[in-house]
C-alpha positions as semicolon CSV with decimal commas, in nm:
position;residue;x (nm);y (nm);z (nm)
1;X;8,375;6,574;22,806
2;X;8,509;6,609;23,152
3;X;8,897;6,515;23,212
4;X;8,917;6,297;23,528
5;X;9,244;6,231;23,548
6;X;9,567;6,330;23,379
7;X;9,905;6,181;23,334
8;X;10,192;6,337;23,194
9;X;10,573;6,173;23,094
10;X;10,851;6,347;22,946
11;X;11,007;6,086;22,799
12;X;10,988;5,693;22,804
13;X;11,295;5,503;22,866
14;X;11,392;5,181;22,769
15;X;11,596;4,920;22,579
16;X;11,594;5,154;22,281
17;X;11,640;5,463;22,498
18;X;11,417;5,765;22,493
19;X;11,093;5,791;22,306
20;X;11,122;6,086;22,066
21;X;10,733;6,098;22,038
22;X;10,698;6,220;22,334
23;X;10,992;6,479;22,385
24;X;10,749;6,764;22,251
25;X;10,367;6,778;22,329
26;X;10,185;7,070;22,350
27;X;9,825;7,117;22,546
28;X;9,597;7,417;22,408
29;X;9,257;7,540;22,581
30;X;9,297;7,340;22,890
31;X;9,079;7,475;23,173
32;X;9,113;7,390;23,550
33;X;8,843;7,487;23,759
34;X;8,782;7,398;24,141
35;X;8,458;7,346;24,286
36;X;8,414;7,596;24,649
37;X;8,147;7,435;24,890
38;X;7,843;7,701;24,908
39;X;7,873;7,916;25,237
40;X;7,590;7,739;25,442
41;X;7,770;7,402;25,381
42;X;8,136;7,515;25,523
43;X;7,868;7,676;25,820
44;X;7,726;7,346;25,910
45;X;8,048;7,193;25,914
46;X;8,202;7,443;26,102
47;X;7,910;7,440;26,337
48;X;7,949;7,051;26,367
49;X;8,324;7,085;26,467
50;X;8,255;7,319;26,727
51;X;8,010;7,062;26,902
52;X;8,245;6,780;26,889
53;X;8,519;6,975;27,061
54;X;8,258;7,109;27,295
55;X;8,164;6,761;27,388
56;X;8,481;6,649;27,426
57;X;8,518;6,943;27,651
58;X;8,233;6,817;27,876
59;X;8,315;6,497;27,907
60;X;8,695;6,572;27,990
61;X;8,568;6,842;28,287
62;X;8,286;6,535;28,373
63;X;8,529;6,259;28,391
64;X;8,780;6,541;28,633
65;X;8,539;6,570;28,877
């Protein structure tokens, strides 16, 4: 089972005041993990970057002359 999303409250106020259910909850074996793009893809991107700027570049020294 993979955990999409997760919401947490302290407490839930209201006519009756605070919710004692939820003034206590404890969360055991929870793992986080974030996913790292492989090397070549941050490359490509990178590498795709770099020739928008460098376009850019040529068209602003294109359009000054």
């Amino acid at each position: 089972m993979n955990l999409s999303a997760l919401e947490w409250t302290t407490g839930s106020t209201g006519t009756q005041g605070p919710n004692p259910d939820l003034a206590n909850v404890q969360i055991d074996n929870l793992v986080l993990t974030r996913t790292v793009p492989e090397p070549g893809t941050t490359v490509l991107v990178m590498i795709g970057f770099v020739c928008l700027l460098g376009g850019r570049r040529l068209r602003a020294t294109a359009a000054g002359h």
